[in-house]
C-alpha positions in Angstrom: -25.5 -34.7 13.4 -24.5 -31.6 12.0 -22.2 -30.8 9.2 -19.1 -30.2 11.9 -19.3 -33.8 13.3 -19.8 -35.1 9.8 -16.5 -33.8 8.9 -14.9 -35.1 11.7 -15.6 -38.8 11.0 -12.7 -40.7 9.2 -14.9 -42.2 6.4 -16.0 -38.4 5.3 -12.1 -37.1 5.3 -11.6 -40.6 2.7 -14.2 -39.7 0.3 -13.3 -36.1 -0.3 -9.9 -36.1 -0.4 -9.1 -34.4 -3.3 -7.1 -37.3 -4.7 -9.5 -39.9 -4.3 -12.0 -37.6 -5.3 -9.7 -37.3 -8.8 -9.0 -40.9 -9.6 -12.7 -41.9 -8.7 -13.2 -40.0 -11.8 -10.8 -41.2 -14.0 -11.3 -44.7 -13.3 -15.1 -44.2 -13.7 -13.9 -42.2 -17.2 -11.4 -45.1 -18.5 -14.1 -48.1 -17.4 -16.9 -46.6 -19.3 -16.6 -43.8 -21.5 -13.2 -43.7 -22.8 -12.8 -44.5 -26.7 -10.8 -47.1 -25.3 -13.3 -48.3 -22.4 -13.5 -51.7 -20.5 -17.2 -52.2 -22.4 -15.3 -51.8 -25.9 -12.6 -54.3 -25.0 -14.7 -57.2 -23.8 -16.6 -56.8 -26.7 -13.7 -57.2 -28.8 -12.6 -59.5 -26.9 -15.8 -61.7 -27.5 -15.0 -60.8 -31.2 -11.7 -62.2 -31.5 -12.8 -65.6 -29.6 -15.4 -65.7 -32.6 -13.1 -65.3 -35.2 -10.2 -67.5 -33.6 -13.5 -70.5 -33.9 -14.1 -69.1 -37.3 -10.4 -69.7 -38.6 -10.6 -73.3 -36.8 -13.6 -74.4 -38.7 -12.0 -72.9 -42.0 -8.8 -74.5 -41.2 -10.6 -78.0 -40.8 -12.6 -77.1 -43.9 -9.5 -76.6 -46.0 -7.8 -79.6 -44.8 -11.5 -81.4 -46.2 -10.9 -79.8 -49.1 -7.1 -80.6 -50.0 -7.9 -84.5 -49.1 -10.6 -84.2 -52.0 -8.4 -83.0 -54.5 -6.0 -85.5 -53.7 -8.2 -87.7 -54.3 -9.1 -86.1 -57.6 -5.8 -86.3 -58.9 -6.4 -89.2 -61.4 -8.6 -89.0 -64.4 -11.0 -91.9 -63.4 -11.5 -90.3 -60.0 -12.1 -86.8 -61.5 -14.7 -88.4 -64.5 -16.5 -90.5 -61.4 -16.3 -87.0 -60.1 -18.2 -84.9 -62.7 -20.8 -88.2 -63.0 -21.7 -88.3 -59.3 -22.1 -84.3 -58.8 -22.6 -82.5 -62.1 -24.5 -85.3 -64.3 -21.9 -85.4 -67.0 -21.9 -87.9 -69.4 -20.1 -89.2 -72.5 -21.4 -88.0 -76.1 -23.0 -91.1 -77.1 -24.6 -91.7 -73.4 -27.5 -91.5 -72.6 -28.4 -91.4 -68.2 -31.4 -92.2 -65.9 -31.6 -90.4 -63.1 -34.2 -92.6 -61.0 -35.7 -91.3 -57.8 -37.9 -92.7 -55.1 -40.6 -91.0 -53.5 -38.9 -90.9 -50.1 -35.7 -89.2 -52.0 -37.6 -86.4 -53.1 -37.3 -82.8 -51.0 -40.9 -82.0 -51.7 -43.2 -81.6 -48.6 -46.2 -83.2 -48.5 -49.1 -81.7 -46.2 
């Protein structure tokens, strides 16, 4: 088959049409090395979905958060508060902190 018959064939005239030839190109340019490529958009496409989850868990952590203040809002709830978490106590108190082995975070080998 020489180079005559090869131009002949239908598939040959297709591929180097000058136009096809062109966009081939460009579309080859845009998908993958373009500023703006289709790699650079699925990867911040991926991003957004993480930080759309992110937001949803900060949401839900807020909401946490706002129901613990209101339950804050009276002075025995905030002093049964500071006992429980921080270990405060009274002036003339005195507290025991008693913990069993099992409590502990020490590993034993």
């Amino acid at each position: 088959m020489g180079l005559k018959e090869l131009r002949q064939k239908k598939w040959f005239k297709l591929l180097t049409n000058t136009y096809i030839l062109v966009l081939t190109l460009y579309v080859i340019w845009m998908a993958f090395f373009d500023t703006n490529s289709l790699l650079i958009h699925l990867e911040l496409r991926r991003e957004i979905k993480k930080l759309e989850q992110q937001k949803e868990f900060l949401k839900n952590e807020i909401t946490k958060d706002k129901e613990a203040l209101k339950g804050l809002s009276t002075p025995e709830e905030l002093e049964k508060f500071a006992r429980e978490k921080y270990y405060m106590k009274k002036d003339d108190e005195e507290i025991f902190l008693i913990e069993y082995e099992d409590s502990l975070k020490i590993k034993k080998d």
